[in-house]
TORMAR-57151 format. One record per residue (C-alpha): x, y, z; residue number from 0. Coordinates in steps of 0.05 Angstrom, whole numbers, plus 5000, padded with zeros to 4 digits. Each point is the difference from the previous one (the first is absolute). Layout:
<pts>
<pt><east>X</east><north>Y</north><up>Z</up><nr>NUM</nr></pt>
...
</pts>
This chain:
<pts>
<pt><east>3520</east><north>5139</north><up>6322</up><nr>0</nr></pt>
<pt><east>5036</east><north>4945</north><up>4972</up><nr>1</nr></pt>
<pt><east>5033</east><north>4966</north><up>4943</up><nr>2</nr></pt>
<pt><east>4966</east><north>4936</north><up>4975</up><nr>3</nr></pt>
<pt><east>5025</east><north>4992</north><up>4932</up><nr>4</nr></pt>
<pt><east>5048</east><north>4948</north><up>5021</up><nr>5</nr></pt>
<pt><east>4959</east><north>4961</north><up>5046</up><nr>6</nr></pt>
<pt><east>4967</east><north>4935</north><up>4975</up><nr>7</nr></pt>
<pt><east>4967</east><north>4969</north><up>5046</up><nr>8</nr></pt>
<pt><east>4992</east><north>4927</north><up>4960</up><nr>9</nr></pt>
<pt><east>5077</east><north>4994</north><up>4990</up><nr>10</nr></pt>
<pt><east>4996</east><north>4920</north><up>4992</up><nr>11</nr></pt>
<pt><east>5009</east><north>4998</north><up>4927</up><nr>12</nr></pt>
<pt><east>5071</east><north>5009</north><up>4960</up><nr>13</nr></pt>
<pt><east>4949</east><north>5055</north><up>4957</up><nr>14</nr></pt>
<pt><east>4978</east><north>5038</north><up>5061</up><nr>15</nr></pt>
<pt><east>5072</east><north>5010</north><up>5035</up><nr>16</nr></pt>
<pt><east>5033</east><north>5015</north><up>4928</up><nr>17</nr></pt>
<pt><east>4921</east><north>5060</north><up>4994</up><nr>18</nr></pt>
<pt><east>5026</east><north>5018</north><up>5068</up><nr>19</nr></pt>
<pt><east>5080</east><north>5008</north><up>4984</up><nr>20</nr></pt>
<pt><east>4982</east><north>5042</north><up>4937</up><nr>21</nr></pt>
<pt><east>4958</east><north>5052</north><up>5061</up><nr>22</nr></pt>
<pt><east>5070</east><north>4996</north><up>5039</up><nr>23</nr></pt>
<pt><east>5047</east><north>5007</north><up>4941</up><nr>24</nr></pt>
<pt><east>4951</east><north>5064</north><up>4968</up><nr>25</nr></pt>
<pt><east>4992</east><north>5033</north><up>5081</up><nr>26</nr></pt>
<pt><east>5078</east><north>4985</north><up>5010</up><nr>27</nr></pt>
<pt><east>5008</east><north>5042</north><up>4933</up><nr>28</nr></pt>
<pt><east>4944</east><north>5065</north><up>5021</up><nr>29</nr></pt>
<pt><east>5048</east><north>4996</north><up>5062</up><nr>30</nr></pt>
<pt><east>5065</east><north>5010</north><up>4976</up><nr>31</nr></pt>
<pt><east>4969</east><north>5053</north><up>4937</up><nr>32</nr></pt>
<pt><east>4961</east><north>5038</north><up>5060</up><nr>33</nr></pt>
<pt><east>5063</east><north>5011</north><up>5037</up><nr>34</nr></pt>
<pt><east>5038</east><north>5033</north><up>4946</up><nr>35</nr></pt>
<pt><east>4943</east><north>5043</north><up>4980</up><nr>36</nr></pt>
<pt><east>5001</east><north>5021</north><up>5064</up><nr>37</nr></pt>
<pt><east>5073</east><north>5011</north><up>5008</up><nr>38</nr></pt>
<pt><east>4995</east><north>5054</north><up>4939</up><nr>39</nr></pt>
<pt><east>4944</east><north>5034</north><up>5032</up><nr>40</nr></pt>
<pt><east>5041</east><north>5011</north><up>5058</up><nr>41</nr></pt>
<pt><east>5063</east><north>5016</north><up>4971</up><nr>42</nr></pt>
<pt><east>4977</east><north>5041</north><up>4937</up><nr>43</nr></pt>
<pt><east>4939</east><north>5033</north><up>5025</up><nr>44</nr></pt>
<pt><east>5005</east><north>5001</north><up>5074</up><nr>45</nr></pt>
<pt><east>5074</east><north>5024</north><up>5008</up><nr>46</nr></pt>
<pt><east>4973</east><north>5061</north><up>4943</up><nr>47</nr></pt>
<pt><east>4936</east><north>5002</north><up>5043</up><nr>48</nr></pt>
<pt><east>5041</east><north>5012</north><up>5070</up><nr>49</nr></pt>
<pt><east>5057</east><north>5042</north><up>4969</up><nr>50</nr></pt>
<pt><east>4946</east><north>5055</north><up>4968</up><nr>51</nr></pt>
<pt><east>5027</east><north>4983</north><up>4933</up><nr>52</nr></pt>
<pt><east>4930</east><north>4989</north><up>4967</up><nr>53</nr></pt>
<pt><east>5011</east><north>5022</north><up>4930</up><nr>54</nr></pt>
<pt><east>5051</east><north>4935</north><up>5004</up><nr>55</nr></pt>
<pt><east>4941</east><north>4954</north><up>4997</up><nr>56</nr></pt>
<pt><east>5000</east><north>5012</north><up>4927</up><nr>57</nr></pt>
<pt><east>5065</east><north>4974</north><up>4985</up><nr>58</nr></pt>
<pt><east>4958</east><north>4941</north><up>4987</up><nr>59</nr></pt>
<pt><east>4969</east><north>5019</north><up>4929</up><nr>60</nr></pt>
<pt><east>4932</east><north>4964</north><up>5004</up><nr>61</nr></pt>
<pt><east>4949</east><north>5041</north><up>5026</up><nr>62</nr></pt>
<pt><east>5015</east><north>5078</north><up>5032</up><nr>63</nr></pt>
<pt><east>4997</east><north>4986</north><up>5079</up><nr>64</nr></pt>
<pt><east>5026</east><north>5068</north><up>5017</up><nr>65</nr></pt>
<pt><east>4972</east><north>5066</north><up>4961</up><nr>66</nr></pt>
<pt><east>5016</east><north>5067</north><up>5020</up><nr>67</nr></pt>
<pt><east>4944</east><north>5041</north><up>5026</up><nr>68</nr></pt>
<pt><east>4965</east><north>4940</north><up>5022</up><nr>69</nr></pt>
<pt><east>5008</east><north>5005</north><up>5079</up><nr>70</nr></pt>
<pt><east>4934</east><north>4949</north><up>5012</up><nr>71</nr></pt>
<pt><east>5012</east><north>4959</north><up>4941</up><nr>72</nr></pt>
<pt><east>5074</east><north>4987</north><up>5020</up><nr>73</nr></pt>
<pt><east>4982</east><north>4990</north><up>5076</up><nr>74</nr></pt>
<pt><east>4953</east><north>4943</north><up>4975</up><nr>75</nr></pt>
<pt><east>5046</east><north>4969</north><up>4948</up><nr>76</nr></pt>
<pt><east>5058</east><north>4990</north><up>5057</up><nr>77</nr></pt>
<pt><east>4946</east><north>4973</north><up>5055</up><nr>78</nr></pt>
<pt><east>4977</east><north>4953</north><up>4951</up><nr>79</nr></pt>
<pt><east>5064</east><north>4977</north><up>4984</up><nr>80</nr></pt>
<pt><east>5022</east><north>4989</north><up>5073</up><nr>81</nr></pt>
<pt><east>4935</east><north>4958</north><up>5009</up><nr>82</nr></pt>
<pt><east>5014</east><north>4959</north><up>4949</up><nr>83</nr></pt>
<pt><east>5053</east><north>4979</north><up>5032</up><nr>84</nr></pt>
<pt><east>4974</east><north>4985</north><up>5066</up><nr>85</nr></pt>
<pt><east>4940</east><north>4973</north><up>4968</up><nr>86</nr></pt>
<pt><east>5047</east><north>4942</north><up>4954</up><nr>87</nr></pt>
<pt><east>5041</east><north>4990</north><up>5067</up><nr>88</nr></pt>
<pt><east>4931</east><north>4978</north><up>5032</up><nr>89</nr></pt>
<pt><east>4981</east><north>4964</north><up>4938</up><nr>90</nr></pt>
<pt><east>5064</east><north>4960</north><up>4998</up><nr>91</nr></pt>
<pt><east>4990</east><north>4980</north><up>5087</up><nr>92</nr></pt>
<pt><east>4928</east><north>4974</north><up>4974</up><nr>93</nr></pt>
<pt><east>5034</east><north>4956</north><up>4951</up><nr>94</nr></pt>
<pt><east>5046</east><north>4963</north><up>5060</up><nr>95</nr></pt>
<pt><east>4963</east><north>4944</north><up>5032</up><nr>96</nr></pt>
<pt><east>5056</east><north>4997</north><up>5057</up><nr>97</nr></pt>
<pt><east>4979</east><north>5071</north><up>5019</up><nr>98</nr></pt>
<pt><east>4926</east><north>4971</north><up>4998</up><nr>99</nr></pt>
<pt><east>5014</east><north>4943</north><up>5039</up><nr>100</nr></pt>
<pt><east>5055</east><north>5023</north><up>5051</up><nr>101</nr></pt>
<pt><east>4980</east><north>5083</north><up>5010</up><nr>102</nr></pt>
<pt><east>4923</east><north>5011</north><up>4993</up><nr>103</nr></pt>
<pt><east>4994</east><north>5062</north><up>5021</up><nr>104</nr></pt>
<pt><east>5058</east><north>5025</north><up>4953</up><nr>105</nr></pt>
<pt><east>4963</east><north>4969</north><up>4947</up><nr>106</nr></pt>
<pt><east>4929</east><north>5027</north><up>5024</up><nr>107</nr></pt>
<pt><east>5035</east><north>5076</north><up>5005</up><nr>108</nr></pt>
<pt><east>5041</east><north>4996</north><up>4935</up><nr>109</nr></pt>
<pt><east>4927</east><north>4971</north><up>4962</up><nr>110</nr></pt>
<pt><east>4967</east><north>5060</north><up>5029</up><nr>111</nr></pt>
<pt><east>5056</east><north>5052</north><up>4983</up><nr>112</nr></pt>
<pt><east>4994</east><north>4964</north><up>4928</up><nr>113</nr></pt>
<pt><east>4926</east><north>5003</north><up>4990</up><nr>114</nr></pt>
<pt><east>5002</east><north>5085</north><up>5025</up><nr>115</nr></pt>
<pt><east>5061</east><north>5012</north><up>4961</up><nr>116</nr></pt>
<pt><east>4968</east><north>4971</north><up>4932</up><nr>117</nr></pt>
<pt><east>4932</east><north>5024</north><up>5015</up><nr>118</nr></pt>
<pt><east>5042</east><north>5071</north><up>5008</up><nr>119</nr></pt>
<pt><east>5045</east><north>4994</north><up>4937</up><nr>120</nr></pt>
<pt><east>4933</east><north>4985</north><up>4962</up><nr>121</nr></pt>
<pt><east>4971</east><north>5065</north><up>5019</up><nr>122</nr></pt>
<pt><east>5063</east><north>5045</north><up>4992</up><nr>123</nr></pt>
<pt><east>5015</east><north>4955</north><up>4926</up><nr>124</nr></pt>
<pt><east>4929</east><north>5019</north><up>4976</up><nr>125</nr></pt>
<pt><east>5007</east><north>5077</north><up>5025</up><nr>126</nr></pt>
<pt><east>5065</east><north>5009</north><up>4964</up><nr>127</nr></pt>
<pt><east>4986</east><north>4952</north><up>4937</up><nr>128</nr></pt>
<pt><east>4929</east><north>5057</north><up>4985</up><nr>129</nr></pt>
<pt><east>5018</east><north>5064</north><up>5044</up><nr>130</nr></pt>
<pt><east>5067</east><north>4998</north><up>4994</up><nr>131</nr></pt>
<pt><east>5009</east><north>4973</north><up>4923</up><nr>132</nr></pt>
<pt><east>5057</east><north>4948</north><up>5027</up><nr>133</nr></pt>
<pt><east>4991</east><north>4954</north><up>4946</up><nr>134</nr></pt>
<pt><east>5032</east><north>4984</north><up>4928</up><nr>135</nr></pt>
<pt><east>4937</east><north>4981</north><up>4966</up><nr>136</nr></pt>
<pt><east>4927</east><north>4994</north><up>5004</up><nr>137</nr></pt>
<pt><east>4999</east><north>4923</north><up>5005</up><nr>138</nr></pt>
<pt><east>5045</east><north>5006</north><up>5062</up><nr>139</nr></pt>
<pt><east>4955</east><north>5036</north><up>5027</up><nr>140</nr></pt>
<pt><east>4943</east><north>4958</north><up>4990</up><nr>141</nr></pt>
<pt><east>5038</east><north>4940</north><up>5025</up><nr>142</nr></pt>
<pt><east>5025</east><north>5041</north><up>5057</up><nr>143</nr></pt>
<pt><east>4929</east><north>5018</north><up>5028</up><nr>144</nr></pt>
<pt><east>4979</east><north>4925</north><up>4988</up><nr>145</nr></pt>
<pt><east>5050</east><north>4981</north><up>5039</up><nr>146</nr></pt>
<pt><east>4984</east><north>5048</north><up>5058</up><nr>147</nr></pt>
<pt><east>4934</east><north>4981</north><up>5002</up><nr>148</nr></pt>
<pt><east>5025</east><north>4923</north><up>5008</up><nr>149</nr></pt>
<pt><east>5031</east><north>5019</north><up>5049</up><nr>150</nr></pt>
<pt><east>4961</east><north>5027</north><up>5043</up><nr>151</nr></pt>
<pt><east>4939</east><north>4952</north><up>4993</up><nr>152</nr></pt>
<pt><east>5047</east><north>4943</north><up>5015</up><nr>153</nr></pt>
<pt><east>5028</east><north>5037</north><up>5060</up><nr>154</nr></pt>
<pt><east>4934</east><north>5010</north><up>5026</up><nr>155</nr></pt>
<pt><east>4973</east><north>4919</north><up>4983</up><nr>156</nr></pt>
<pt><east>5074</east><north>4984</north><up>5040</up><nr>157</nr></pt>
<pt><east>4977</east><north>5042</north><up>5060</up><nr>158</nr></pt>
<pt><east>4930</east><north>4979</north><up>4998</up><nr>159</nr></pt>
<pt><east>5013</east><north>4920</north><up>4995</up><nr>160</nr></pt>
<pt><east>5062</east><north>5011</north><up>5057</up><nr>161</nr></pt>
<pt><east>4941</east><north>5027</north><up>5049</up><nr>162</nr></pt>
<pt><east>4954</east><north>4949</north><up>4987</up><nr>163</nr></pt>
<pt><east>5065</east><north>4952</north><up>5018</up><nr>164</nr></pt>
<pt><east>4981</east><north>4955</north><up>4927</up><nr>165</nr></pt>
<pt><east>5081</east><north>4999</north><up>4993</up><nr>166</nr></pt>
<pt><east>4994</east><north>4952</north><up>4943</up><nr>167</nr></pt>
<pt><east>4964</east><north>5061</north><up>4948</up><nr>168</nr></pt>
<pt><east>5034</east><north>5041</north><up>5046</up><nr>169</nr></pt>
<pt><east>5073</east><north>4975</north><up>4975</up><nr>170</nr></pt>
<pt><east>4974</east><north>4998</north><up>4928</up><nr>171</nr></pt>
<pt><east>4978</east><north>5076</north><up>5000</up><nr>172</nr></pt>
<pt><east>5066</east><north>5017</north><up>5026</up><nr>173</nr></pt>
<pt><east>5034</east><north>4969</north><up>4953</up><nr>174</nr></pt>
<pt><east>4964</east><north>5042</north><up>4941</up><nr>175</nr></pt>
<pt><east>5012</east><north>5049</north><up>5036</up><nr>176</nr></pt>
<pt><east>5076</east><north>4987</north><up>4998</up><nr>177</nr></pt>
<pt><east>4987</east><north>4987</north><up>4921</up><nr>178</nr></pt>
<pt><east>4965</east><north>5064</north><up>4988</up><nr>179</nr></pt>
<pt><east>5041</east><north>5046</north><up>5044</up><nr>180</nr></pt>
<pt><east>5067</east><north>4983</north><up>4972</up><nr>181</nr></pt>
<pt><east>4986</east><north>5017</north><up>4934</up><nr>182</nr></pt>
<pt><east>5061</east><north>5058</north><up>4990</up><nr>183</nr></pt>
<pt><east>5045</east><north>4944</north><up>5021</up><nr>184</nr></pt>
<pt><east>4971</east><north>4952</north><up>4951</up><nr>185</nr></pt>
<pt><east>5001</east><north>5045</north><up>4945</up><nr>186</nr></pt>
<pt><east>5068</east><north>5013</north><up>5005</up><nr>187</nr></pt>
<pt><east>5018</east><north>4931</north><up>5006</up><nr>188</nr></pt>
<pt><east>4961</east><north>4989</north><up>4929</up><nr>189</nr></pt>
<pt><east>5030</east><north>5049</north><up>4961</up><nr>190</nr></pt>
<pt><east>5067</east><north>4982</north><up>5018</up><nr>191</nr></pt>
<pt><east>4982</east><north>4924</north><up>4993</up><nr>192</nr></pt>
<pt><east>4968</east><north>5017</north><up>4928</up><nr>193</nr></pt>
<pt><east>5063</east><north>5035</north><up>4985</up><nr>194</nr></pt>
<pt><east>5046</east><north>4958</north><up>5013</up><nr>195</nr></pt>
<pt><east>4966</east><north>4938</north><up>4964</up><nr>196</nr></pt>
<pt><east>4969</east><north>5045</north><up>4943</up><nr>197</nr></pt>
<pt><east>5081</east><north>5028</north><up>4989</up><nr>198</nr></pt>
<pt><east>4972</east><north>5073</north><up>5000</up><nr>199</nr></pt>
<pt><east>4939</east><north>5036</north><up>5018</up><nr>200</nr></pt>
<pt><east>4961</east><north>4972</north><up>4949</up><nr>201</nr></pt>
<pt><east>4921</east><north>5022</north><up>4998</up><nr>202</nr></pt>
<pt><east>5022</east><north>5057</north><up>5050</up><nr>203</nr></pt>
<pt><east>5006</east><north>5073</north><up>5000</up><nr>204</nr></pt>
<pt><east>5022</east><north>5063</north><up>5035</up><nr>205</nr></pt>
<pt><east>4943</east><north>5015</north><up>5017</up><nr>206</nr></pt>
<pt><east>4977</east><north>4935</north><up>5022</up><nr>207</nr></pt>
<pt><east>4939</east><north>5008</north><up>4945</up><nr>208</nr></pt>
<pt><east>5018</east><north>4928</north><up>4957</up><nr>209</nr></pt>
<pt><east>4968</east><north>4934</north><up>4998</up><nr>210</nr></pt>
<pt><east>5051</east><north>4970</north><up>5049</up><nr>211</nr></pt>
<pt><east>4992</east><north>5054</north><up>5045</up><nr>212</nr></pt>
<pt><east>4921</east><north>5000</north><up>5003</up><nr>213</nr></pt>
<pt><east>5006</east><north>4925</north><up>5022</up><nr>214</nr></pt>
<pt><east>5045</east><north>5004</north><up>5055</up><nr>215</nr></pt>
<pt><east>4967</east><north>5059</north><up>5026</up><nr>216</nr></pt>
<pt><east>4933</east><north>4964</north><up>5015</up><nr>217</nr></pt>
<pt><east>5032</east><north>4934</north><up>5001</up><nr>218</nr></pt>
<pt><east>5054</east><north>5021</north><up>5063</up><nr>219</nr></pt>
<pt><east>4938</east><north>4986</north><up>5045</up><nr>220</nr></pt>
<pt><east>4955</east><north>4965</north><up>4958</up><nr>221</nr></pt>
<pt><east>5045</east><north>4929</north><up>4974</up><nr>222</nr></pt>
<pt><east>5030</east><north>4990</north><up>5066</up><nr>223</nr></pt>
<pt><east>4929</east><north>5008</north><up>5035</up><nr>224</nr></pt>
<pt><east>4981</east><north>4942</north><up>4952</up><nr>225</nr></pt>
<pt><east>5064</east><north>4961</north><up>5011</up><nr>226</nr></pt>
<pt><east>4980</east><north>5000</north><up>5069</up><nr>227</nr></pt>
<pt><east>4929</east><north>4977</north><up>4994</up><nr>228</nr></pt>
<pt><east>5018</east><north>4945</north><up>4953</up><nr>229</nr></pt>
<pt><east>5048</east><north>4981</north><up>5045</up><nr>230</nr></pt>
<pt><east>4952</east><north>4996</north><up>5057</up><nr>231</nr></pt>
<pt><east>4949</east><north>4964</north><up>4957</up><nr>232</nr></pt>
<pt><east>5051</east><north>4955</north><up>4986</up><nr>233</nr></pt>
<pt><east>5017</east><north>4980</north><up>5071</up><nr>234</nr></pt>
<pt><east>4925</east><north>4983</north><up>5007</up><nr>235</nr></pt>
<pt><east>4992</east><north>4957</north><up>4942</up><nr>236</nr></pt>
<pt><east>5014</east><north>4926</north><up>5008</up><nr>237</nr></pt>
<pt><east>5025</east><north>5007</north><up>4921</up><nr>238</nr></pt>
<pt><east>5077</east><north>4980</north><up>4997</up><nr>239</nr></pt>
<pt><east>5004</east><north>5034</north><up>4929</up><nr>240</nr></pt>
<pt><east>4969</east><north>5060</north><up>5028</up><nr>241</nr></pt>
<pt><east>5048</east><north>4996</north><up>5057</up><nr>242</nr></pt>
<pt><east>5061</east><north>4986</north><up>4962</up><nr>243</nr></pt>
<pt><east>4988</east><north>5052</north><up>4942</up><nr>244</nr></pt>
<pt><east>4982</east><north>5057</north><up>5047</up><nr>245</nr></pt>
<pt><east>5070</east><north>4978</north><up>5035</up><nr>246</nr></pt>
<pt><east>5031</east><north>5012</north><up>4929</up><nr>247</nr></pt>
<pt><east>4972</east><north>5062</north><up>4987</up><nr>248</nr></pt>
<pt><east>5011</east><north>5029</north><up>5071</up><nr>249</nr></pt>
<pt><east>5082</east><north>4973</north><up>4989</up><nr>250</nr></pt>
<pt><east>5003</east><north>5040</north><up>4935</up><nr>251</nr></pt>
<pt><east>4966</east><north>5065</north><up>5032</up><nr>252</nr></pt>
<pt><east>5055</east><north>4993</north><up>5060</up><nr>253</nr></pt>
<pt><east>5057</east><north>4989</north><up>4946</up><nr>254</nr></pt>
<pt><east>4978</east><north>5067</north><up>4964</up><nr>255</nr></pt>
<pt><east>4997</east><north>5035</north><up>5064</up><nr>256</nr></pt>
<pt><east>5073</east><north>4981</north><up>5012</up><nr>257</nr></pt>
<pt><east>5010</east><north>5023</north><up>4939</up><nr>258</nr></pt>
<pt><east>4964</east><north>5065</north><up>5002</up><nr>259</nr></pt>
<pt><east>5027</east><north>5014</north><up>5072</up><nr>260</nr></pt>
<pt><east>5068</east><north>4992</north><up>4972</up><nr>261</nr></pt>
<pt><east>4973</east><north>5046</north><up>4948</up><nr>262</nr></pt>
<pt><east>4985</east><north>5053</north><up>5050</up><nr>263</nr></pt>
<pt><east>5059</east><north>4998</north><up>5035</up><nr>264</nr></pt>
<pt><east>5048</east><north>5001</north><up>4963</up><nr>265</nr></pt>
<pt><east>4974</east><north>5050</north><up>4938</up><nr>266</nr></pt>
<pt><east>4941</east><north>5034</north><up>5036</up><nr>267</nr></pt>
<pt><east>5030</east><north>5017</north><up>5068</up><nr>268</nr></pt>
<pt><east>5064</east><north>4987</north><up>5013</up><nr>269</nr></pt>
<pt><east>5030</east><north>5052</north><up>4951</up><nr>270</nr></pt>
<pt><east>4958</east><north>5048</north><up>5032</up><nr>271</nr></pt>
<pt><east>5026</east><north>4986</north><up>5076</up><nr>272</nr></pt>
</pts>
């Protein structure tokens, strides 16, 4: 697996390098977000996880992780949590060309460890979003199962280009992948984004059943899938304006990620840690 949304290959022009520093500047951003979402996974659910304190997981009031009775349910809930963090650690070493370039086979084994790990969360998200009942609304739930299935058809196109050694589709497979499979991570970085610029949760409810809500619960996955493929498109196109406007959009998409990283951190985890 690799990361290719920062490589473009015709980097003659001013408009491809500036395309190509808007990939860096947005990847630079998923970085540093992925890293504290991964942070509060470790310190609010795995320290709970490895202490026995399970009914502590819902200290967090979004969604019940632990409920009493529930022996299976709450067994699933804190393995799927510990994936997710291995599976955004493994996500964020895809996203380093230096590992790429310098350790291969830590970037072949932390691509494979991603793919499982996603393909696995997929699984044990749509077993506990309709056995289970983890989810706030209907919608959610829709969108969650969507996403699942994303995710696993683009793990298995990933695998299937990889064998047949076309790295080129290959690379662009992986990176839906990455798009699809960090949707939690992207939602959260939305609402706190939309929050902060919106002064309030406007369009948003408890239980995440309003208009605002029902768009960034399909479009966690779904806009920055298309981000990426206009971005792509526009490194093929020999269109400056294309080039240059793509560039534009893909700045303002890493300045709200800042922003909704910032978001996260400081209002959405932090006080929790």
């Amino acid at each position: 697996m690799t990361n290719n949304i920062t490589l473009t290959k015709n980097n003659a022009s001013s408009e491809n390098r500036i395309l190509n520093w808007s990939g860096r500047a947005w990847i630079l951003s998923a970085i540093l977000g992925q890293l504290g979402f991964i942070v509060f996974i470790a310190m609010f659910y795995g320290l709970r996880i490895f202490s026995g304190d399970f009914a502590g997981w819902n200290d967090k009031p979004i969604i019940d992780g632990y409920i009493q009775g529930d022996t299976t349910g709450n067994y699933m809930f804190a393995i799927h949590v510990l994936f997710a963090a291995v599976m955004t650690l493994s996500g964020v070493i895809q996203l380093i060309p230096k590992i790429r370039a310098r350790l291969p086979f830590v970037h072949r084994v932390s691509g494979r460890i991603f793919l499982s790990t996603g393909c696995l969360l997929a699984i044990g998200g749509l077993w506990m979003t309709w056995v289970r009942g983890t989810h706030m609304h209907i919608s959610g739930a829709y969108a969650i199962s969507i996403d699942a299935l994303l995710i696993l058809v683009f793990a298995v196109l990933t695998v299937k280009f990889a064998i047949r050694r076309n790295i080129k589709v290959h690379q662009r497979w992986a990176m839906r992948f990455f798009m699809v499979a960090s949707a939690v991570w992207f939602l959260r970085v939305a609402m706190m984004g939309w929050m902060i610029i919106a002064q309030g949760p406007v369009g948003m409810t408890q239980d995440m059943s309003g208009p605002t809500d029902f768009v960034m619960m399909f479009g966690c996955y779904l806009i920055p899938l298309a981000i990426y493929e206009l971005y792509k498109f526009a490194d093929a196109s020999s269109f400056s304006w294309i080039k240059v406007a793509t560039a534009s959009l893909v700045f303002i998409a890493t300045g709200f990620t800042i922003l909704g990283v910032f978001g996260s951190i400081a209002y959405m985890w932090w006080p929790y840690l």
